[in-house]
NUVOLO-847256 format. One line per field, with one value per residue (C-alpha): residue in one letter; z, x, y. Coordinates in Angstrom, 3 decimals, padded with zeros to 6 digits. Each point is the difference from the previous one (the first is absolute). Layout:
<pts>
code	[A/...]
z	[Z/...]
x	[X/...]
y	[Y/...]
</pts>
This chain:
<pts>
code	[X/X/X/X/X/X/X/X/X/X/X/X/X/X/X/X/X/X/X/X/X/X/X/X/X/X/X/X/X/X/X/X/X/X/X/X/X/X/X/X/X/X/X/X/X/X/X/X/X/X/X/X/X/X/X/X/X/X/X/X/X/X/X/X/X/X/X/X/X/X/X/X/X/X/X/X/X/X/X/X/X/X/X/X/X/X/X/X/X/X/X/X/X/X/X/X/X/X/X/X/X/X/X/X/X/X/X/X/X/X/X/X/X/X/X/X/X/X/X/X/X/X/X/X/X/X/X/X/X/X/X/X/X/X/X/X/X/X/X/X/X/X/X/X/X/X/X/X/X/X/X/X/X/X/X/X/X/X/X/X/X/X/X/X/X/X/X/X/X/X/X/X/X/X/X/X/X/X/X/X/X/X/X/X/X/X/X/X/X/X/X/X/X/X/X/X/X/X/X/X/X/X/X/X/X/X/X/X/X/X]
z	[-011.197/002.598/000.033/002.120/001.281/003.042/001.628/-000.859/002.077/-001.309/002.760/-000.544/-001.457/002.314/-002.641/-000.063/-002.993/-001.397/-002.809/-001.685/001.178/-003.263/001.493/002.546/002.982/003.244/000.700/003.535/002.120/000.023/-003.245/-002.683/-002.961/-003.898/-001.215/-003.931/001.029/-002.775/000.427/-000.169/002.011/003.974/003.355/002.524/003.156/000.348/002.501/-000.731/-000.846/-003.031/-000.414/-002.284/-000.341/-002.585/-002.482/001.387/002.557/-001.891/-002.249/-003.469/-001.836/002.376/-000.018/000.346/002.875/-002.086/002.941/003.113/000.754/-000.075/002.363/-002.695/-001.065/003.677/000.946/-003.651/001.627/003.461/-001.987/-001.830/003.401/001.157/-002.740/-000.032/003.425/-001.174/-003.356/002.871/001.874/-003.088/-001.312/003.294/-000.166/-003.404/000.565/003.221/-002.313/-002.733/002.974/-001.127/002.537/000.111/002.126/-001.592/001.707/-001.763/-002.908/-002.060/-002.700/-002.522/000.317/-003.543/000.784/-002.552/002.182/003.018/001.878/002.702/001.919/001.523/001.626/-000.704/000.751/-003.799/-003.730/000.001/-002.670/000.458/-003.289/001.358/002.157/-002.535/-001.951/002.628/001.252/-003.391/-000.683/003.427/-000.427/-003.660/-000.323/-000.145/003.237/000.853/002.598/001.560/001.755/002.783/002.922/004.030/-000.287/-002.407/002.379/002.665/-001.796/-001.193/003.056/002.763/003.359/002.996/000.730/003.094/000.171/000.541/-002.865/-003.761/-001.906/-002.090/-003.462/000.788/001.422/-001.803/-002.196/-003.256/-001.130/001.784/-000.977/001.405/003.391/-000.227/002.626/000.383/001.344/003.136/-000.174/-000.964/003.344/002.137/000.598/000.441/-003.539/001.856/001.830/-001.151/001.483/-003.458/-001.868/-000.566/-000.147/-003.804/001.366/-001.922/001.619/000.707/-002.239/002.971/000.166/-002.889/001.962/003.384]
x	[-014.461/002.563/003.679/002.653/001.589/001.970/-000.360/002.978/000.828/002.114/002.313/-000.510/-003.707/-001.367/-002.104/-000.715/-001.219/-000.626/002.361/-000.553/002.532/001.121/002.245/000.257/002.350/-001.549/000.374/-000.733/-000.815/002.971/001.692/001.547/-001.280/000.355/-003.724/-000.466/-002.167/-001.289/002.953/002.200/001.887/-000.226/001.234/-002.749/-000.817/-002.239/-002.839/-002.160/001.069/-001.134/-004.036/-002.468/-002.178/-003.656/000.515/-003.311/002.387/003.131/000.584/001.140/001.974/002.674/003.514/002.580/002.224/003.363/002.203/001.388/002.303/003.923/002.417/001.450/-003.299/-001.274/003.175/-000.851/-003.258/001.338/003.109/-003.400/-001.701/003.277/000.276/-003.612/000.365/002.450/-001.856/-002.586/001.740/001.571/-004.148/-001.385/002.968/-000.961/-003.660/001.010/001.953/-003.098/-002.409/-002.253/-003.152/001.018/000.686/002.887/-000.814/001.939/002.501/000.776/001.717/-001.580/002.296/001.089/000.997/-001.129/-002.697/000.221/-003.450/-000.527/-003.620/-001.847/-002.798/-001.645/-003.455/-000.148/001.834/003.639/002.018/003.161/001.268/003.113/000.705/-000.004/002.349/002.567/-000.374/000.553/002.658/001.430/-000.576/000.065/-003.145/-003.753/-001.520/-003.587/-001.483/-003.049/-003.043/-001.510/-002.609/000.305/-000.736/002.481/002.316/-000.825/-000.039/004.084/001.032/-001.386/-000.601/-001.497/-003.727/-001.738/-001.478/004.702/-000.194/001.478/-002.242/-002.236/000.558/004.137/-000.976/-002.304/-002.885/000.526/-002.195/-002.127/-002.445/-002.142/-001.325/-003.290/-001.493/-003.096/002.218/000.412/-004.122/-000.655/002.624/-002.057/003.090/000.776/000.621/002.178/002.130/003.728/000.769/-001.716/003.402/002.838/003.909/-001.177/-002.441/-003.163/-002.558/002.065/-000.219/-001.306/-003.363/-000.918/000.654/-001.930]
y	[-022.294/-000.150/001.578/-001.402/003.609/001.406/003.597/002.587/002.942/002.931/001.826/003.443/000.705/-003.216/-000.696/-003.947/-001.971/-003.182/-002.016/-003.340/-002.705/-001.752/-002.106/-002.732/001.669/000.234/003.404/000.951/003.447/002.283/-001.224/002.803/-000.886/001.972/000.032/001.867/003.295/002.664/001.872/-003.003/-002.623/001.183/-001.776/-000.585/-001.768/-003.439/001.127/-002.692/-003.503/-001.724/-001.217/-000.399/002.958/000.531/002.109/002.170/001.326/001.228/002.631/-001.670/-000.385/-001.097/000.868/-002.833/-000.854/-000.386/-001.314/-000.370/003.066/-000.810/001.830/002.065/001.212/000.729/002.139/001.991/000.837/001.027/002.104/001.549/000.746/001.887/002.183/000.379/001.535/002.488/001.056/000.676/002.299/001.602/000.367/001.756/002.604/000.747/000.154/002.401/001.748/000.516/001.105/-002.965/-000.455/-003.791/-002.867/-002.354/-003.645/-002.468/-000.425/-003.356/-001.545/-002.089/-003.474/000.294/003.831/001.921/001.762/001.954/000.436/002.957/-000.581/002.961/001.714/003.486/001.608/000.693/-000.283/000.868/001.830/-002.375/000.779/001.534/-002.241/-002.833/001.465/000.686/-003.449/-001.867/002.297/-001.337/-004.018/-000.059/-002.098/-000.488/002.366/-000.908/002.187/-001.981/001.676/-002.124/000.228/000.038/-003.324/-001.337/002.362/-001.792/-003.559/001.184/001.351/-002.525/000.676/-000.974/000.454/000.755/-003.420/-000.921/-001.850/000.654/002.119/-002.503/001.809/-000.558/-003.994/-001.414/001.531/-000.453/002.290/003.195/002.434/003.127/-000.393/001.894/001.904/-002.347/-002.913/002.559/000.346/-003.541/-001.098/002.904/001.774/003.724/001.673/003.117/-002.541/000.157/-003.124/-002.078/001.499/-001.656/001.255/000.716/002.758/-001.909/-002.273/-003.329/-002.926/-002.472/001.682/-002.039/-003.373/001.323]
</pts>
């Protein structure tokens, strides 16, 4: 069976998935649209235009596209984004504050509101209990505090690699895994050489496509 569905991008995680188009509006690359998630209505970005796609190579069942994005809706997401940025800064004082071993690398707003999410790296489990409460008790809401890897990091952040272009986990891969250490074997390069890491400090995702 085939599903007619377009690729979705969300600004801050960079995460990219796939939603069923229900309607018949020819939505093209670079169009804001408000697709039903689990955690409820967001705004994304069209990366990929509509097509027709088996169902062997999507992950079902598939979320709706609900519709195009109006003005009002897309400056509620940007006034979100802003004060995003601030609960941000107001988080990594805290967490310097705690003496949490920590990273804080992005903060966002669920579009409805009722959820503020902070995203962050450690070399092991955090007791964030603390900082929770002082949080909530600062934005009188929902906190979520998120553990990722160096390569969602990476993916959230964005950068530059060394090959000059955008990293590919920030441009285009939808989804990545572990690079094992035979793909250096299997490609008979060195297994000491630094150079096979990416900005993330892991073996970089490309290896797999050599």
């Amino acid at each position: 069976m085939k599903y007619k569905v377009v690729g979705v991008i969300f600004e801050i995680t960079k995460k990219r998935y796939y939603f069923e188009v229900t309607d018949n509006y020819p939505y093209k690359k670079g169009d804001k649209v408000i697709v039903d998630t689990a955690r409820g209505q967001e705004l994304g970005v069209v990366y990929a235009e509509p097509q027709d796609l088996d169902e062997k190579v999507l992950v079902l069942p598939l979320k709706p596209v609900l519709k195009l994005a109006s003005k009002t809706e897309y400056e509620h997401f940007l006034e979100l984004k802003t004060n995003a940025d601030k609960a941000y800064e107001e988080c990594k004082s805290k967490i310097f504050e705690h003496e949490l071993p920590m990273k804080l690398v992005a903060a966002e707003y669920t579009y409805d509101k009722t959820k503020l999410i902070f995203y962050f790296t450690a070399e092991g489990r955090i007791d964030f209990r603390k900082l929770v409460k002082d949080l909530a008790a600062i934005f009188k809401l929902r906190i979520e505090l998120r553990q990722i890897g160096v390569r969602d990091e990476a993916r959230i952040l964005g950068t530059m690699g060394v090959c000059g272009l955008e990293l590919c986990c920030s441009s285009f891969l939808k989804n990545y895994g572990h690079v094992p250490m035979k793909t250096l074997k299997n490609q008979n390069l060195s297994l000491s050489n630094n150079r096979y890491n990416g900005v993330c400090g892991v073996l970089k995702c490309c290896l797999n496509y050599e």
